[in-house]
N, C-alpha and C positions, 0 to 999 in steps of 0.2 A: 684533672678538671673536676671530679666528682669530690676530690677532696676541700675546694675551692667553697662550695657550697656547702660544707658543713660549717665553715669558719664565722667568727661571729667578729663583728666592729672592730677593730682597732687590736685584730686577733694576733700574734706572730709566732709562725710554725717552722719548723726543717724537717725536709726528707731528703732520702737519698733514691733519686731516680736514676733508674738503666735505661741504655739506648740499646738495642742491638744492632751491630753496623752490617753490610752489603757481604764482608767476609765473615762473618761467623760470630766477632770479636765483643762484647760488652763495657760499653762506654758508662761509667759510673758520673752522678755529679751531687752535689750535697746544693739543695736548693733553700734559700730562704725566703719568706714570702710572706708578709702585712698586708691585712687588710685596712683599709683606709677608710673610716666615716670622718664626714662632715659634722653630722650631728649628734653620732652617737647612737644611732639607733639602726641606718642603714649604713651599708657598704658600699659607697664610690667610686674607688677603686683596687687594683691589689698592686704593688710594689714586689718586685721578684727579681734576687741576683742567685748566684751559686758560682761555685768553680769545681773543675775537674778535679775528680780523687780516684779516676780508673786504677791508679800503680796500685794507692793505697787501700784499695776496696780488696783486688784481685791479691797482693799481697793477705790479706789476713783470709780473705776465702781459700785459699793456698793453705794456708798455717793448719786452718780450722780440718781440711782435708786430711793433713799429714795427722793429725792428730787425730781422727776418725779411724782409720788405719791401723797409726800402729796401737789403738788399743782395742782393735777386734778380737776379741778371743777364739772367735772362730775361725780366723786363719792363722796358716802354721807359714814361718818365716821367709819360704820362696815367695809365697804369695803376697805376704806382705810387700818384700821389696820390690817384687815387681808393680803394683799397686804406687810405692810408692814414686817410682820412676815414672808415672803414668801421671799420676797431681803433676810433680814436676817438671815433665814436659810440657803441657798443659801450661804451666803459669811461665814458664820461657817462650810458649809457642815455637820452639823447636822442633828437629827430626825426630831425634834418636839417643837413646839414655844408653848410658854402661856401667856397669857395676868391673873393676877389675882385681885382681890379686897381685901383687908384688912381690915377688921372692927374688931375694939379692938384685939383680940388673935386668932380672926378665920381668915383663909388662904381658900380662894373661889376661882375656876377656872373659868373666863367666857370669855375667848377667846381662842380656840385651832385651832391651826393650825398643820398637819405632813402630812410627805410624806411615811409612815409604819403606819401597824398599830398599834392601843394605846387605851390602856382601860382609856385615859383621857377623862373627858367628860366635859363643860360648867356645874355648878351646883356645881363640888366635893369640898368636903372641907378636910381641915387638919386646925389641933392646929398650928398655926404658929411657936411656939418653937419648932415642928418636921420636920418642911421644910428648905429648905437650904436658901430660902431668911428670915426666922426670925433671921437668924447672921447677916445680913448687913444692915435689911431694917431703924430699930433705927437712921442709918447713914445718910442714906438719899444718900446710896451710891451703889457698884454693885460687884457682887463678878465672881471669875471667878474659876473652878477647872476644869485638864485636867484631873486624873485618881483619882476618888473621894475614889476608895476602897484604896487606899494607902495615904490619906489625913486623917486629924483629922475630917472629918465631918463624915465617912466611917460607925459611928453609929446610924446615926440620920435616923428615923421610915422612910423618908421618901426613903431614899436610902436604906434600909431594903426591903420596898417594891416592888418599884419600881427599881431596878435595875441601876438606874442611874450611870453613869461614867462621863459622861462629863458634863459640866453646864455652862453658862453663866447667871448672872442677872444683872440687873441692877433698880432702884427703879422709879415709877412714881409720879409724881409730878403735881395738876393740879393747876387751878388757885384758887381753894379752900381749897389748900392741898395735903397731903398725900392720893394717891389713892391705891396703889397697887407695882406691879410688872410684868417686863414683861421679862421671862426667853428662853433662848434656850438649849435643852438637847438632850443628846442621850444615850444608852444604852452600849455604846463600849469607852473606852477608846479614847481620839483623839491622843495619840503618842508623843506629842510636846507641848511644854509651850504656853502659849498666849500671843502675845504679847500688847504693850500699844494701839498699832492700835486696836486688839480685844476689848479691854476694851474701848477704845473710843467710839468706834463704839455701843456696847452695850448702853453707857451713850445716844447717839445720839436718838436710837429707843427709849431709855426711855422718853426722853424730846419731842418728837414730837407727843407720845401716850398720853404722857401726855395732852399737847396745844391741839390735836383732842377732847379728853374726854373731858377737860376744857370746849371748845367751846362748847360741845353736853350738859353738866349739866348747861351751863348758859341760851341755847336755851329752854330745858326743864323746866329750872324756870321759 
């Protein structure tokens, strides 16, 4: 409103205004807005549309974080990835992130992040053909499901157990190789499809966890 009155005749401006909604969540919209004179001198009225750009606002405020991160020099690489499993849970509104290690057929947990609590622990392990990243990880690629009990994966031990509905992965890659995975999940359904931004975004954390760990096993040799 206060920007309304600084506008002069026949003015036309864009902003991008937030809402915050009832749950927590910020509603982005890119507004545009003409002033209107009759005569040219005063203002009559103002003409104002906009559409919703929440993915694509939250998307780049997402990016901008991971990139704040990982180029802290003041933190050393636990903290990084933990850090960054925190943006990205955050832009999935997810539970619970994992970092895991792969060797031959065995699936190892050893970075948990969540905001609930989780009988995940750093240590656990699974048969990798009973987890949901042994479908993609061969690929070298990342898989996404919104409501897993109504997907084909709905029998695999690991959604047995754990209850899982929602899933992001995506595969890690260091500079020696294949390391792992780093997933994000939750227990409820998310409602809605994901889109290619989601999956980007996943590939993103994969590849930056990956260059972290890289650095840390080349320091340790």
């Amino acid at each position: 409103r206060d920007s309304l009155l600084t506008m002069q005749p026949n003015q036309t401006k864009t902003d991008i205004v937030s809402t915050l909604s009832t749950d927590g969540y910020t509603r982005y919209d890119r507004v545009f807005t003409r002033a209107i004179s009759k005569d040219g001198e005063s203002i009559s009225e103002f003409h104002v549309n906009g559409y919703d750009i929440t993915d694509e606002q939250h998307y780049k405020i997402a990016l901008d974080k991971l990139f704040t991160v990982f180029s802290n020099e003041l933190l050393d690489t636990e903290k990084k990835i933990y850090q960054l499993l925190d943006v990205g849970l955050k832009f999935y509104r997810l539970d619970s992130a994992l970092v895991s290690i792969i060797t031959g057929e065995t699936y190892e947990v050893s970075y948990v992040r969540s905001h609930k609590e989780t009988s995940l622990k750093p240590g656990q392990s699974m048969r990798l053909s009973d987890t949901f990243c042994g479908q993609y990880i061969e690929s070298n690629s990342m898989l996404v499901l919104d409501d897993v009990s109504n997907s084909e994966m709905n029998e695999l031990p690991c959604h047995k157990i754990s209850g899982i509905e929602s899933f992001v992965g995506a595969s890690i890659q260091t500079t020696n190789g294949p390391y792992g995975t780093v997933s994000f999940l939750s227990s409820t359904a998310r409602g809605k499809k994901y889109s290619t931004q989601d999956e980007n975004f996943a590939l993103f954390v994969g590849n930056w966890i990956g260059f972290l760990l890289g650095n840390q096993e080349q320091i340790e040799f």
